[in-house]
N, C-alpha and C positions, 0 to 999 in steps of 0.2 A: 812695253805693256804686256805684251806674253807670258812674257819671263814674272812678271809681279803678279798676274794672273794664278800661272803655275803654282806660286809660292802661296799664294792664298789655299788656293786647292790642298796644297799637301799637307798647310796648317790646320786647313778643315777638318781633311782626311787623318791625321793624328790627332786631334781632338775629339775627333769623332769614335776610334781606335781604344783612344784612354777611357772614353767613357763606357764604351763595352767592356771591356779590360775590367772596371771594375766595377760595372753592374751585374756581370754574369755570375753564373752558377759555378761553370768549369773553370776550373783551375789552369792559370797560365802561369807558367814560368820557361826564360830563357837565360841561356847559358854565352859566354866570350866562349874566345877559343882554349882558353886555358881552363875553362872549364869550372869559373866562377860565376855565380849567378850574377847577372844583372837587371834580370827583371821577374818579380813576381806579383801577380794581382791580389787584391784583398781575399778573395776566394779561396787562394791558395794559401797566403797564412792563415787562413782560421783553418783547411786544413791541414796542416802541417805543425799547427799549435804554437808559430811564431809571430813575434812582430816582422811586418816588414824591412825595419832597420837590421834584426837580426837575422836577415837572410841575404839580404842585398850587400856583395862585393864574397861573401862565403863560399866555399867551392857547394859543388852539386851532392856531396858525397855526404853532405850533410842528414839527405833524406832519402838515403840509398842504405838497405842494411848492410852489414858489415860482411856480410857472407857474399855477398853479388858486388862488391868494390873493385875487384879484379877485373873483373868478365868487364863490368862497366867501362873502366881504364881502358884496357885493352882496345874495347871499341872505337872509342872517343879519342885514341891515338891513331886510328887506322882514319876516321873520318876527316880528322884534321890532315892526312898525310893525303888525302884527296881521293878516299876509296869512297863509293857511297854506300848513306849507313843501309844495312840489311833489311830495314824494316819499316824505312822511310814512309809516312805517309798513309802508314796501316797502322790499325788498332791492336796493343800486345798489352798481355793483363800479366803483370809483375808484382811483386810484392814491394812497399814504401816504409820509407819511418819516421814516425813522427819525434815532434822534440821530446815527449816524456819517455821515447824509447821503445812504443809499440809499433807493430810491424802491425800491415791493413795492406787488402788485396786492393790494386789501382788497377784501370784501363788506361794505356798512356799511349797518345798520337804525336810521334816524330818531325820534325822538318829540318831541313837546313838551309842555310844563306851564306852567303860570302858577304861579311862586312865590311865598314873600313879597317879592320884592325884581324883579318880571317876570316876564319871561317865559324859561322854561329848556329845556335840549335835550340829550336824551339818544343815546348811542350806544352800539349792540351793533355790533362787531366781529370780522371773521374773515378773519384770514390766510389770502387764496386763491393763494397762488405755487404748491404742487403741481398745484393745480388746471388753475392756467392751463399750466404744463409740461405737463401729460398733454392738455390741448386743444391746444396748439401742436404738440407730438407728434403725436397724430392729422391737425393740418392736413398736416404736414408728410406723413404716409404718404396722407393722401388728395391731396396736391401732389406728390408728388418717389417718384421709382424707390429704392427702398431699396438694391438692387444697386450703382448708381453712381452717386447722386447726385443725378442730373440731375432734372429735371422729367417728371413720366411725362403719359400721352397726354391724362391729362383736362386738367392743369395749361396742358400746350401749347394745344389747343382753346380754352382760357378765354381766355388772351392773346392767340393770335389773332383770336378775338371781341372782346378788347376793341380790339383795331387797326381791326376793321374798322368800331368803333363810331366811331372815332374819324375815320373815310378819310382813314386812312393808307395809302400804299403799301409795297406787300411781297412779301417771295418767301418761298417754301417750297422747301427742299431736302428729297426722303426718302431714302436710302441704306439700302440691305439689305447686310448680309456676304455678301461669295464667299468660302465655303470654311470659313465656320464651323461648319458643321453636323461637317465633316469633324473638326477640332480636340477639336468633343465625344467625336465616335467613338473619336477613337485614345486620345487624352491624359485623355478623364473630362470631370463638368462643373466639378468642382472650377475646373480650369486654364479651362476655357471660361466661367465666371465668374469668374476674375481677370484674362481677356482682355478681357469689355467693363466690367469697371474701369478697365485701361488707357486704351481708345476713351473711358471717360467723363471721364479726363484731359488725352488729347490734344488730343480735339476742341473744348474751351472754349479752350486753351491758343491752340490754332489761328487760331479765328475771332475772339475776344476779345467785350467787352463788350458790343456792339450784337446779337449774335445769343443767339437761346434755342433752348435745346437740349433734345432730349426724347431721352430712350429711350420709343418708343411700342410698340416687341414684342419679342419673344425677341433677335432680333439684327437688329433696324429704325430705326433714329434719325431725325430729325426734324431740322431748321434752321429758325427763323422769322428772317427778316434784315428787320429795321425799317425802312421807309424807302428799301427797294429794289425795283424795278419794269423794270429797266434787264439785257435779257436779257446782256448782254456780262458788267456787272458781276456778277448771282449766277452767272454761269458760269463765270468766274472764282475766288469761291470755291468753286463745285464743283470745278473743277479745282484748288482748293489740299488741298482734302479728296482727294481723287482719288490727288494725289501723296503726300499723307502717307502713306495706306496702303501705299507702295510701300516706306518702310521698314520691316522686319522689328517685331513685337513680344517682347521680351523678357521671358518671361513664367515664371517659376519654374524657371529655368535649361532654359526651353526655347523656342527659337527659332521664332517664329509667323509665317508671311506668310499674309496676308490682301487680299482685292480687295473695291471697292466697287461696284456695282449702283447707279446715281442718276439720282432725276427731279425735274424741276424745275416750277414752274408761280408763276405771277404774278396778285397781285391789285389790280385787280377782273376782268383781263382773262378769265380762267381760272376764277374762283369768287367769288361776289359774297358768301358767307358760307362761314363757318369749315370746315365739316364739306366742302363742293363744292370748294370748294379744296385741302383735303386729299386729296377723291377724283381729282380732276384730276394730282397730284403722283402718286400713287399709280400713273393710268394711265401714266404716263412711266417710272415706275419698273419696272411688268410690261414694256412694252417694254424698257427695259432688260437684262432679267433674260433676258428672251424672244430675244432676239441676240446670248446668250452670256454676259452679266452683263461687267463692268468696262467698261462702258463709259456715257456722260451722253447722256441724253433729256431735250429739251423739250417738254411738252403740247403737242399738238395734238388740235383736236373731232374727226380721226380716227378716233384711237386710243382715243376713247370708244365710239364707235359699232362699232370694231371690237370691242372688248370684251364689248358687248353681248350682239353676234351670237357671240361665243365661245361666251357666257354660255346663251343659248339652243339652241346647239345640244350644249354640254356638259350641258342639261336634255334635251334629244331622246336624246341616247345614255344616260340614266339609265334614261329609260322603255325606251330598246329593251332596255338589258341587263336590265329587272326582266322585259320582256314579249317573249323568247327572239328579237327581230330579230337579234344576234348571233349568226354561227356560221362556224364554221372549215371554211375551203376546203383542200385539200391538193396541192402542185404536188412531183412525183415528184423525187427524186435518183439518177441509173442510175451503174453499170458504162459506162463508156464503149467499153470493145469488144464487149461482147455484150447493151448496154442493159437489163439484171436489174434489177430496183430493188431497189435497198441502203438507201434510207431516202425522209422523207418531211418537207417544212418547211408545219408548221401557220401559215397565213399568214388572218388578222384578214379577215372580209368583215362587212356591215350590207344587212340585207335591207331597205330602206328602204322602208314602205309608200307614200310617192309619191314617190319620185325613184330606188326600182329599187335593184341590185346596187350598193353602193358601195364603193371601194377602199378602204386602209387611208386613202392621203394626201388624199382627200376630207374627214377626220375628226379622222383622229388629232393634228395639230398642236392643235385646241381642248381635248385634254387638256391641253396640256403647264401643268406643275406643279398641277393639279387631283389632287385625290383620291382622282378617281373613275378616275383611270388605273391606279392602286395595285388597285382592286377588280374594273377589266378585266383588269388583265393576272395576277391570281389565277385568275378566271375560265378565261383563256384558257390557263393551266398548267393546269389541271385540266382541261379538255373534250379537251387534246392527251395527259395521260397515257392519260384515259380512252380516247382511237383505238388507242392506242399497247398498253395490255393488253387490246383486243380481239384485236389484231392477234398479240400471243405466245399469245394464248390458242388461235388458231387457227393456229399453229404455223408464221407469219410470222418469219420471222430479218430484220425491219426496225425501224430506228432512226424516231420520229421526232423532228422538231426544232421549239422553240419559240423565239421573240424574247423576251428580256426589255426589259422597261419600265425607263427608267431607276431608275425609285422601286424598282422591286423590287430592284434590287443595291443600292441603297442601302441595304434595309427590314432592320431590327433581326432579322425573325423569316423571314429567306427563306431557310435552312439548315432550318429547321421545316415552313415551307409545303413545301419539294421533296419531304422526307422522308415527309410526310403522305401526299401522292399518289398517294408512291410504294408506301406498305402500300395505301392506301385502294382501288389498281387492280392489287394483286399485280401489280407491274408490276419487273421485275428491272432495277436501275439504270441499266445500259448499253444499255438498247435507250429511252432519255431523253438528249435532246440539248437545251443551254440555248446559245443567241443571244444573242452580245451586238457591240455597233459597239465599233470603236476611242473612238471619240468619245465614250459614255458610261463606257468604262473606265478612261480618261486623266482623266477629269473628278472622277473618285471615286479617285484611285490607290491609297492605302497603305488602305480598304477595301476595295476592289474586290480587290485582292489577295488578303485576308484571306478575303471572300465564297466567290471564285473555288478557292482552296485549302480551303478547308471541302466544297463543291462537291463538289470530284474526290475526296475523302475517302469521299461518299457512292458513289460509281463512277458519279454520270452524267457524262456529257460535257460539253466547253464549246467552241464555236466559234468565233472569230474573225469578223462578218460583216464586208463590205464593207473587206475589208483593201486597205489602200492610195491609201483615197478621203481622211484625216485626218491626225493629227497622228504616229504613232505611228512610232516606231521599230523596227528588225529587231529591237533587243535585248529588244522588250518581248514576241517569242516566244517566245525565252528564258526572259521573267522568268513569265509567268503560265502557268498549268500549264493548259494548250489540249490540247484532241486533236481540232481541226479549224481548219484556216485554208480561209476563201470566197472566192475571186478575187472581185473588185467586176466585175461586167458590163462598165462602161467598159472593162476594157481587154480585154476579149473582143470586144467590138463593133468593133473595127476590127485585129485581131490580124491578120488579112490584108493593113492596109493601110500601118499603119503598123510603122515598123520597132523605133519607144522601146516601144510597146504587147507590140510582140512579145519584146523583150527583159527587161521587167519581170515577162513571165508566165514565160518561162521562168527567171526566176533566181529568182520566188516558189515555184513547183513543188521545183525543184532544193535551196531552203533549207529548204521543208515537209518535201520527204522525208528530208533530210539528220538533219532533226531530229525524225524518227518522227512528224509529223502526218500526217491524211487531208485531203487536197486536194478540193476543190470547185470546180469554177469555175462560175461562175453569167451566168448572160442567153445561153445559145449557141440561137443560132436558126438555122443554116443548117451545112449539109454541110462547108461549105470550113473555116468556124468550130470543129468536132468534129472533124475529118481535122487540123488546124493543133494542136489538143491533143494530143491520141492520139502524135503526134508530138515534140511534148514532156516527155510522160511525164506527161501528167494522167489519175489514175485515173478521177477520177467529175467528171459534171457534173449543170447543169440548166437548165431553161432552156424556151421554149414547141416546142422541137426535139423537146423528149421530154414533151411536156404540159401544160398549159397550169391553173392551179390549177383545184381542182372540187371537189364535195364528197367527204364521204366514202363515202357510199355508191356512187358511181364509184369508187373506188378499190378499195372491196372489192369491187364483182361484177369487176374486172382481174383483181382476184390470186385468183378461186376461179372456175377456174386462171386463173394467169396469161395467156391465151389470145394467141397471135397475130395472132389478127383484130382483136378487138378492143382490142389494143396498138396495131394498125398505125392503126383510125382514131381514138385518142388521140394520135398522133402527129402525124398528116394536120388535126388539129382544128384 
């Protein structure tokens, strides 16, 4: 009875075997000792694209590619000789073949038995191709810029680590967009991400196979050039990059011009691992950027150390503006025939606790393109309204005026910021005057526009400074809505001597009033210089003739009253 017992059991237990066998998912198949299939489940021909008749009594080699048949052999002679196999029991992901010949990544789980007839070897199987699709996937978004393609910053870093594992030589190009920022502003970023699509076509197309290319930031690309050391040659390619951007991009039936900003650095000379070399590239590139942008820099240890000391003193003027060393000086704007003061230009000083009173150009260049220039020159629109509605509150009829930072005409939310101020210091629009150079409004044109007209909408002012020292044309008096043009000092300063100076001021006067602006002329320091305007029909000036910057509370004990003693030695000062 046992015995028939037993036998039932085992009948059960293989019927029960078969019907897993062939209701499952995974793929079973076993192997004789000679290494002919003897069992496979329906699972496993449909993946392996067989009948089961055509698999059964076959050897295994069937569904083994033709490159791993050896290795395979090899094995499965060592297993049968009674070693065990290496991998028994654990999961190993190999590559299969199917009948029409394609090869597909598997997960495949080993066992062995000793049969009646040897030794046998079973396998559980599972089709990993999605698997590996979604891990290839993922390499790919942790390798490559999804946007264009290209290889993103970690990808570029790896390879040039591995160049330099290799000492290899090589160069780094980096290139920043001129004028992309601008592209976003008008057009959306829609268009400004199908533009560095474009840049992500061109530029392989350009350089071709030996270089790797990276988008490493918003609109920053990258060049690794293999095998190049040779300052002529990657200049070279800078200069092919250089000129590409000089044709237009056509970009959703809209016409793009774009400038490149490029630096360049070489290794080992310049950085002896990946990350040093890339900052070496980087400092050629701030240079670049820093002398107008469109134009190629090559590393020099200079331009590190200059950086540095940027770096350090853009941390000194964080801590003055957190710890009130900043504050505005104010130098008068008069009536030129009866010296009244009509307004006033809040001009930038730093109380510096060991090197004294410092000027603006002691400073301010180690802003440029920092941050923290954006959060001065906030600062400094607001500490100028605030003079400005002390000054109506006490029943002053004076304008004052402030410099904008270039970032601020740029800034999304600078129609916001003026507005603020201007509730925050009940300060009436028109007695607020905003500064700006030719040179950063040429640079920003179809916003600066945009800015400048929103602007005049609120009723403050906007002035022209240092007109005539830049690129600008008469027409662009015309085009931007000003209610002040500033003669540039240089040509006051010799308006007496020479005769182009003199004639440039008076045809700037004569076009200002022609066209309803208020005239300023700025830097006048002597009698003959004041008598030569007045003469010409300039209303107002400024200048250390009539004052020389100071704080504000000199300013207000002048004007409560305006006293003439104490006017005459602010004048004499």
């Amino acid at each position: 009875m046992p015995d028939t017992h037993l036998s039932k059991a085992n009948r059960h237990l293989a019927f029960t075997v078969a019907k897993f066998a062939e209701a499952t998912n995974l793929s079973l198949v076993s192997i004789d000792s000679k290494g002919d299939i003897e069992f496979v489940n329906p699972s496993a021909c449909k993946l392996f694209g067989y009948r089961q008749s055509e698999m059964i009594g076959q050897p295994i080699m069937i569904i083994i590619p033709e490159r791993m048949r050896g290795a395979h052999m090899a094995g499965l002679q060592k297993v049968a000789g009674g070693q065990a196999p290496h991998l028994g029991g654990r999961p190993v992901e190999v590559f299969a073949l199917k009948k029409d010949g394609t090869e597909f990544p598997i997960e495949i789980t080993l066992s062995v038995w000793n049969g009646k007839h040897g030794f046998c070897a079973g396998a559980v199987i599972t089709d990993i191709s999605d698997r590996r699709e979604r891990e290839s996937r993922l390499l790919r978004l942790a390798s490559q810029d999804t946007l264009t393609g290209l290889s993103n910053r970690h990808r570029f870093s790896t390879v040039l680590t591995e160049c330099f594992a290799s000492s290899s030589a090589a160069s780094i190009i980096l290139l920043d967009l001129d004028g992309f920022k601008e592209v976003n502003d008008t057009h959306g970023h829609l268009v400004g991400d199908c533009l560095l699509q474009a840049i992500g076509v061109r530029l392989p197309y350009l350089l071709g196979r030996n270089a790797e290319i990276a988008r490493i930031g918003g609109d920053e690309f990258a060049v690794l050039l293999h095998g190049v050391n040779d300052p002529l040659e990657a200049h070279a390619q800078a200069q092919a990059i250089f000129e590409a951007f000089r044709k237009p991009f056509d970009v959703g039936g809209h016409v793009l011009e774009l400038g490149a900003s490029i630096g360049i650095a070489f290794a080992p000379a310049h950085g002896k691992e990946a990350e040093e070399l890339i900052a070496s590239a980087d400092f050629a590139l701030y240079r670049a950027k820093a002398e107008g942008g469109n134009v190629i820099r090559i590393y020099d240890a200079t331009m590190r150390s200059e950086t540095a000391a940027r770096r350090e003193l853009r941390d000194e003027l964080l801590r003055a503006l957190r710890g009130g060393e900043l504050e505005l000086f104010y130098q008068p704007q008069v009536d030129l025939l009866d010296r009244r003061i009509v307004g006033l230009e809040a001009l930038l000083r730093w109380n510096h606790p060991q090197r004294g009173l410092l000027a603006p150009g002691a400073f301010l260049p180690a802003l440029d393109q920092s941050a923290l220039a954006l959060e001065i020159g906030w600062w400094t629109l607001d500490q100028a309204a605030a003079r400005a509605g002390a000054l109506q509150a006490d029943g002053h009829d004076i304008k004052v005026s402030v410099n904008l930072f270039p970032g601020q005409l740029r800034a999304a939310n600078l129609i916001h910021k003026v507005a603020n101020v201007l509730q925050r210091h009940s300060l009436k629009p028109e007695r607020l005057e905003l500064e700006v150079t030719e040179t950063i409004v040429l640079a920003n044109d179809g916003h600066s526009f945009e800015a400048m007209t929103s602007l005049r909408e609120l009723g403050v002012g906007i002035a022209f400074d240092d007109f005539g020292t830049g690129y600008a044309s008469l027409s662009s008096l015309q085009r931007y809505p000003l209610t002040t043009l500033k003669i540039d000092r240089g040509f006051v300063q010799h308006i007496n001597i020479k005769t182009s100076d003199l004639a440039i001021t008076r045809a700037l006067i004569g076009l200002s009033h022609e066209m309803g602006l208020k005239t300023i002329a700025e830097g006048i320091e002597t009698e003959e210089q004041e008598r030569a305007l007045i003469e010409l029909g300039c209303p107002f000036g400024q200048g250390y003739r009539y004052g020389k910057p100071v704080p504000f509370r000199t300013i207000a004990d002048l004007l409560a009253p305006q006293a003439d003693s104490e006017w005459s030695c602010l004048v004499a000062s």
